[in-house]
MIVEXKE-190908 format. One line per 8 residues: number of its first residue (from 0); their letters; for each residue x, y, z of N, C-alpha, C, O, CB. Coordinates in pm, whole numbers. Glycine has a CB too. Example, Ala and Ser with C-alpha at 12.3 -4.5 7.8 and 13.67 -1.06 7.14 Angstrom:
<recs>
0) as) 1319:-569:780:1230:-450:780:1320:-330:780:1424:-332:846:1131:-447:905 | 1285:-225:708:1367:-106:714:1290:3:787:1341:114:804:1408:-60:572
</recs>
This chain:
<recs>
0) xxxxxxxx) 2906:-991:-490:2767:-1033:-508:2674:-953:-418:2562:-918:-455:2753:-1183:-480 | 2723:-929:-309:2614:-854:-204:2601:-711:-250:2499:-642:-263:2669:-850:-34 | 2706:-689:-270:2702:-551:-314:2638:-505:-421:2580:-397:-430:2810:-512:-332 | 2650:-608:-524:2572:-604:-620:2398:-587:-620:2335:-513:-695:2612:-706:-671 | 2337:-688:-506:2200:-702:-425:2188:-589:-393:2091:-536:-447:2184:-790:-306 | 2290:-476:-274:2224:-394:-293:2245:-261:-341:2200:-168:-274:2185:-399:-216 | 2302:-239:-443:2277:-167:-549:2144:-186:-593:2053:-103:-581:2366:-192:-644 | 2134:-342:-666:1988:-296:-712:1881:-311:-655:1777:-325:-719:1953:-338:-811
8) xxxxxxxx) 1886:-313:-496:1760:-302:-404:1763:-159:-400:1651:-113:-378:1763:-378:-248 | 1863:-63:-416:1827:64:-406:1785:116:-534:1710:211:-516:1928:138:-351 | 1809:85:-688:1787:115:-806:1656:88:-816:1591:159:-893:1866:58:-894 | 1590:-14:-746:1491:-75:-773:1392:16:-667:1279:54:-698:1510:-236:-759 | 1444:37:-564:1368:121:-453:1333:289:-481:1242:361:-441:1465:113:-316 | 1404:304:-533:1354:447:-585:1300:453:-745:1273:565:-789:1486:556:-572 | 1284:351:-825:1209:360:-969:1056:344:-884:950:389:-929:1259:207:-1112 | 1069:258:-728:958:227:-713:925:391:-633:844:460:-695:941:72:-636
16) xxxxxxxx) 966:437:-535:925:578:-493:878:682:-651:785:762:-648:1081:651:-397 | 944:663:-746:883:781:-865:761:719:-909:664:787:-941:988:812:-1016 | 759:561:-912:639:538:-962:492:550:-833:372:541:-857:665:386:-1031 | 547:567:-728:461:577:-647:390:719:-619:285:756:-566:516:524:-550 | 474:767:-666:502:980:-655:363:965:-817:245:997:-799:794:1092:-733 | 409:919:-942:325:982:-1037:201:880:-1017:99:918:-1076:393:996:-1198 | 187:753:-945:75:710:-939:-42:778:-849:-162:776:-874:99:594:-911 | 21:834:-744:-72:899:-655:-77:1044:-681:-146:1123:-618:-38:874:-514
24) xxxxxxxx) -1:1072:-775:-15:1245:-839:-164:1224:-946:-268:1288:-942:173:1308:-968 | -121:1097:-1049:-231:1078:-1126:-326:1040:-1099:-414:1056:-1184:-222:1028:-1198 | -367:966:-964:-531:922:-869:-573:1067:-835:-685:1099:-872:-513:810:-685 | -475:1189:-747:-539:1296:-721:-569:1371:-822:-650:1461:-798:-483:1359:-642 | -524:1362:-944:-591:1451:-1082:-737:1397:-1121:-846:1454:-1119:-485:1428:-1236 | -699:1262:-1158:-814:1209:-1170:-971:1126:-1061:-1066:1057:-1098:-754:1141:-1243 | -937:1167:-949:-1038:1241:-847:-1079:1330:-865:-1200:1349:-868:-1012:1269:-744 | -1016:1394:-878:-1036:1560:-868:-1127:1642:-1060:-1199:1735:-1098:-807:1636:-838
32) xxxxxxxx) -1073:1558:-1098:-1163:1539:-1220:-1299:1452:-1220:-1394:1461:-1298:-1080:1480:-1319 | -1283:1380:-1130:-1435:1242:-1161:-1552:1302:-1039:-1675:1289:-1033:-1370:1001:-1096 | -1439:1382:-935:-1497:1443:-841:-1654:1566:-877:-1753:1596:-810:-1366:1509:-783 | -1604:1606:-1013:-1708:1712:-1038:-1810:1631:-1145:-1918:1685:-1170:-1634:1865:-1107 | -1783:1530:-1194:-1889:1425:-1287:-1929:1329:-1205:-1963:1223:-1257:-1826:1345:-1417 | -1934:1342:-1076:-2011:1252:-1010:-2184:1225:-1030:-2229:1339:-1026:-1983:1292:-885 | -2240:1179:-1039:-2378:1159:-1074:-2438:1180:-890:-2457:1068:-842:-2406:975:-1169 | -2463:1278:-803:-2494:1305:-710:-2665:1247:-697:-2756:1269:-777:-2453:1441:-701
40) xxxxxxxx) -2669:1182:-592:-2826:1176:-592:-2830:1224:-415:-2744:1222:-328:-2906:986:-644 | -2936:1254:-416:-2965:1327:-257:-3017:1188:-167:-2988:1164:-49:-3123:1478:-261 | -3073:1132:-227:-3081:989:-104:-2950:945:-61:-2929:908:55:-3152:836:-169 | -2861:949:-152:-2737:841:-94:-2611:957:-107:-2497:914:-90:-2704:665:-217 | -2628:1094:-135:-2512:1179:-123:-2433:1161:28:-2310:1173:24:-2566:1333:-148 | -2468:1146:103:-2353:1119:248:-2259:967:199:-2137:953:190:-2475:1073:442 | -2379:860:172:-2239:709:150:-2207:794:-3:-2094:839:16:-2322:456:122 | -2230:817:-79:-2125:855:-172:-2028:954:-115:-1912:915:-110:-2184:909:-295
48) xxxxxxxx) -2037:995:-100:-1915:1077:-36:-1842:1000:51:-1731:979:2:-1955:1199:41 | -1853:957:142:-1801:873:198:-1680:758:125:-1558:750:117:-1910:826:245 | -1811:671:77:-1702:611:-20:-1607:650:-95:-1503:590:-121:-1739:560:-92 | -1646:766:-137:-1457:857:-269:-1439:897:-172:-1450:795:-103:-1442:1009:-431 | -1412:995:-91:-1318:1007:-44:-1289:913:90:-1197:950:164:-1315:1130:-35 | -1364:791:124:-1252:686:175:-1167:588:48:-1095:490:69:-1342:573:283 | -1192:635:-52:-1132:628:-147:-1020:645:-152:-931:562:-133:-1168:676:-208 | -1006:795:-190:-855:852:-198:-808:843:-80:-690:812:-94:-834:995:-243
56) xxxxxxxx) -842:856:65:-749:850:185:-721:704:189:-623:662:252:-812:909:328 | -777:649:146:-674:500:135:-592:484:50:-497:408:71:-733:379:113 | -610:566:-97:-494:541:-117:-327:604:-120:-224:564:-174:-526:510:-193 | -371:751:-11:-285:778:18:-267:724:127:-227:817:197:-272:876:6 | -272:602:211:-266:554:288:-157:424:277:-63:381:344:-382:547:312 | -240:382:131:-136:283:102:-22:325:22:62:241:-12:-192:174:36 | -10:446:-11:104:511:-103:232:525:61:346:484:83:30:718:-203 | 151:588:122:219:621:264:308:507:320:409:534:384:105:652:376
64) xxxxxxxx) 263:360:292:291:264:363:363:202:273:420:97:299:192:198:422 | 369:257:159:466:148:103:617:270:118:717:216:165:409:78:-100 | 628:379:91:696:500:113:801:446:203:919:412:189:607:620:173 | 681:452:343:785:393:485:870:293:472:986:288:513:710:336:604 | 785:178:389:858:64:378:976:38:308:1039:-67:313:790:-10:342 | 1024:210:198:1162:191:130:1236:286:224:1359:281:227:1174:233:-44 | 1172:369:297:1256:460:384:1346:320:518:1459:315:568:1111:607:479 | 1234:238:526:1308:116:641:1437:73:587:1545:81:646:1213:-39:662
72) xxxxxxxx) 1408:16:438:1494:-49:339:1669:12:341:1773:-53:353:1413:-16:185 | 1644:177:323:1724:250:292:1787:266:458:1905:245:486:1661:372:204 | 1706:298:535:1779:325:697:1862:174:750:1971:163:806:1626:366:838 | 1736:38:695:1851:-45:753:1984:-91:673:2074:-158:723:1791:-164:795 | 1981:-47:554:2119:-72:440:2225:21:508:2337:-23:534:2088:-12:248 | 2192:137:533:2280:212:602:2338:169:740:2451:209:771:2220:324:613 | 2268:92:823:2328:-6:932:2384:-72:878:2500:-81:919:2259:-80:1014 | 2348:-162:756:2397:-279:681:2285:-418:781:2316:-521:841:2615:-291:699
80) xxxxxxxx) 2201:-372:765:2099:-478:818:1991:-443:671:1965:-335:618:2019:-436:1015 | 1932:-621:626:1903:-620:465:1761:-612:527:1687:-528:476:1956:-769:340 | 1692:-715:668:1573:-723:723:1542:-678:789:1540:-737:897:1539:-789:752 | 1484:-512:785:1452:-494:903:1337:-510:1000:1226:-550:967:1475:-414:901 | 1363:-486:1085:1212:-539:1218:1103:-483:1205:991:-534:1195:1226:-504:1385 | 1146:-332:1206:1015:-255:1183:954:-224:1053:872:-134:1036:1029:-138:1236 | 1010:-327:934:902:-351:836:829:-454:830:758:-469:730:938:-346:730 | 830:-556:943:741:-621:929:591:-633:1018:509:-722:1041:806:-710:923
88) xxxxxxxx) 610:-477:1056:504:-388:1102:440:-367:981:333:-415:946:548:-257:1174 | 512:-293:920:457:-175:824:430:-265:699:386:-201:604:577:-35:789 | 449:-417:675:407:-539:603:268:-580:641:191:-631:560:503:-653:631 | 240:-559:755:104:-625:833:50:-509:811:-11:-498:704:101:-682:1003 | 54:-404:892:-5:-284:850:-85:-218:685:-191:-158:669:104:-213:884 | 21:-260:583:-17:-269:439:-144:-383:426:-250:-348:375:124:-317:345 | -127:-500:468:-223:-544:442:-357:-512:497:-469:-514:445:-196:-638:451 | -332:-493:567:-470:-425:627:-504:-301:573:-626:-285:581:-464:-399:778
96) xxxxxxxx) -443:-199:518:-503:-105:407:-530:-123:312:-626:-74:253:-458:-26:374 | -426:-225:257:-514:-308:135:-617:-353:108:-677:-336:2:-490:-390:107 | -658:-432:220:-801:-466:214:-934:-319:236:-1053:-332:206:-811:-587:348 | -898:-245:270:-984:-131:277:-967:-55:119:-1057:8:64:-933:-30:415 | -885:-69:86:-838:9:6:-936:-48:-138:-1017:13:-209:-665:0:9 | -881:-208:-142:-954:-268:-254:-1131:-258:-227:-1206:-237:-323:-898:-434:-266 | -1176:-273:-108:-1323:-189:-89:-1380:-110:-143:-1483:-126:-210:-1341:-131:-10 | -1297:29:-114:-1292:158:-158:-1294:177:-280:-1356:268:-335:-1201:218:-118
104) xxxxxxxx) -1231:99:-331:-1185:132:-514:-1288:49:-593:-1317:86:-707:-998:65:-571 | -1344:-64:-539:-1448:-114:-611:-1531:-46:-600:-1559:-4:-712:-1487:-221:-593 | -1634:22:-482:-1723:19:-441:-1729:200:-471:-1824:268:-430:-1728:-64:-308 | -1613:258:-546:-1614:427:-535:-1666:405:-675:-1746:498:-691:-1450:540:-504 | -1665:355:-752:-1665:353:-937:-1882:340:-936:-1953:391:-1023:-1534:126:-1039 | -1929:263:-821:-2073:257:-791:-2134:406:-737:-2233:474:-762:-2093:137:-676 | -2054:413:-677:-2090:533:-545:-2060:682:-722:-2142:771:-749:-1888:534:-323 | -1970:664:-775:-1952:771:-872:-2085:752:-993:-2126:839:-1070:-1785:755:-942
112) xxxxxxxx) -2113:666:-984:-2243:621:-1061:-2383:651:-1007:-2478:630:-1082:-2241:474:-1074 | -2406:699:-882:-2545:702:-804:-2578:557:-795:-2697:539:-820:-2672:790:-882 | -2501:425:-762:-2532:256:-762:-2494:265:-598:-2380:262:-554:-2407:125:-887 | -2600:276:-529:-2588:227:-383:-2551:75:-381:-2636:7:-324:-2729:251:-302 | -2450:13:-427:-2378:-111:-376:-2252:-129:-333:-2165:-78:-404:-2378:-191:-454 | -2213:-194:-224:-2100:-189:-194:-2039:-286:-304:-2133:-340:-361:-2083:-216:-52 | -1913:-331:-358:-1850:-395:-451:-1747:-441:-319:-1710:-378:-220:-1795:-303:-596 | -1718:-592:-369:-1646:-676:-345:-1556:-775:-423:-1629:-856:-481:-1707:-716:-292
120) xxxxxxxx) -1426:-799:-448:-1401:-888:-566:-1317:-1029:-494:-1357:-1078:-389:-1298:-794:-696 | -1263:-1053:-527:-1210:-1187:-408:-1022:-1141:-401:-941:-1188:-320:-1244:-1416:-504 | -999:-1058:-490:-887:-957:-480:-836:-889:-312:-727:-863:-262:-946:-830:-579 | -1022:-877:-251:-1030:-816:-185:-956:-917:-17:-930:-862:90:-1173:-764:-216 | -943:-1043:-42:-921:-1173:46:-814:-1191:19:-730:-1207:109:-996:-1296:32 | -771:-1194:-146:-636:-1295:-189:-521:-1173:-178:-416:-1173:-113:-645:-1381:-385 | -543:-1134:-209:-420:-1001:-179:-345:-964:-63:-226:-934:-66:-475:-874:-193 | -428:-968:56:-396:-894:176:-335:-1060:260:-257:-1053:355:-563:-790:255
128) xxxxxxxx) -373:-1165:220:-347:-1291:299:-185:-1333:280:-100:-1380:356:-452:-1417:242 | -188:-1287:119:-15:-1284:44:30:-1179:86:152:-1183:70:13:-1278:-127 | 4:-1096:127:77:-1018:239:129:-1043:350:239:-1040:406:22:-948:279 | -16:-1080:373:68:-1124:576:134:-1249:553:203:-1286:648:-74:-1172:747 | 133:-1322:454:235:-1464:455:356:-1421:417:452:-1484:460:197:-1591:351 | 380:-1295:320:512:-1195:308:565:-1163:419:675:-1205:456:492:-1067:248 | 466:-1057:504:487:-1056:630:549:-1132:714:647:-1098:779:410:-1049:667 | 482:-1264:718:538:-1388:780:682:-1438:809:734:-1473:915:495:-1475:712
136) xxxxxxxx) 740:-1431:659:847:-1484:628:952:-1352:614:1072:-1375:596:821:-1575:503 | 906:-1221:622:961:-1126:651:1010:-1155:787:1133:-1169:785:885:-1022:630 | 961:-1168:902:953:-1167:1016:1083:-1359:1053:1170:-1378:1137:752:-1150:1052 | 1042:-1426:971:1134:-1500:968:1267:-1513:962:1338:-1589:1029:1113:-1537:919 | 1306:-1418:858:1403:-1339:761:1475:-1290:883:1595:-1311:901:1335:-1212:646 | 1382:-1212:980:1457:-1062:1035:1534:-1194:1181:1643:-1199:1236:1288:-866:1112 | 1424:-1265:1190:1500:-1354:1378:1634:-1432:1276:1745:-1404:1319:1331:-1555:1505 | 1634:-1521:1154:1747:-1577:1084:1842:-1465:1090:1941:-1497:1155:1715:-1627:935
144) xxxxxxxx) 1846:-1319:1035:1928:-1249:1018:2005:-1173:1154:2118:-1125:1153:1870:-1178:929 | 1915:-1175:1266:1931:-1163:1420:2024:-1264:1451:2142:-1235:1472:1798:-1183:1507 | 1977:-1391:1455:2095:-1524:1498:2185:-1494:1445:2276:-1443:1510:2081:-1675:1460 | 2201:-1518:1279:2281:-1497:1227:2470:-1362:1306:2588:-1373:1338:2173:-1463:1116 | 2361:-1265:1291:2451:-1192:1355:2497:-1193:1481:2585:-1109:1500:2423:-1100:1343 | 2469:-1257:1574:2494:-1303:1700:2608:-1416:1693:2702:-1410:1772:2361:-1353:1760 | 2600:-1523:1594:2684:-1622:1611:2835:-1535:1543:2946:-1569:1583:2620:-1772:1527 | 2819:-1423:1441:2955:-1367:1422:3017:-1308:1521:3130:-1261:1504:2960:-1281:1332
</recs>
């Protein structure tokens, strides 16, 4: 049965690295395309800019952080530890790019429009909170799996 778990934590961990590889291949094409149809206005050309490209560096930010988080996966399977410690860094850490990130991505689609508004959705709250409660119980996970191995 365990073995079985992780087989497909690793089957499952690298469909998620390719999909993470062509999702952030296809944001930099299509930047890089929306980049030259931007509707530029000279009053607000600095926050537009700003906003796309705090755009895309967030979301290679959050591409970055989830990356780490299967490289943890894969380093602690190779110990044979399923929880590791230092992803529930890089769990807290995600959420907190998340929330920048969902900023960025509302508020770049305005900024690509010449619409001086920042955008907010409640995505921007509920997302990153189910994180750190992931986080949470990540961190739970890792002291259970600590005891655990102590009493063997």
């Amino acid at each position: 049965m365990k073995e079985k778990t992780i087989k497909a934590i690793k089957g499952i961990s690298i469909a998620v690295l390719v999909m993470i590889a062509l999702e952030t291949g296809l944001d930099t094409y299509f930047w890089s395309e929306r980049w030259r149809n931007v509707e530029w206005n000279a009053e607000i050309i600095g926050w537009q800019r700003r906003i796309i490209i705090s755009n895309i560096v967030t979301t290679y930010l959050l591409a970055a952080i989830m990356v780490t988080f299967i490289i943890n996966i894969f380093r602690g399977l190779k110990k044979g530890v399923i929880f590791s410690r230092c992803n529930t860094i890089v769990i807290f850490a995600g959420a907190a790019i998340y929330t920048l990130y969902s900023f960025y991505a509302y508020t770049a689609m305005n900024a690509a429009t010449a619409k001086h508004v920042n955008s907010i959705d409640t995505d921007i709250f509920i997302y990153p909170l189910l994180i750190i409660i992931l986080g949470l119980l990540h961190k739970l996970a890792v002291k259970a799996s600590e005891e655990n191995n102590l009493t063997i």
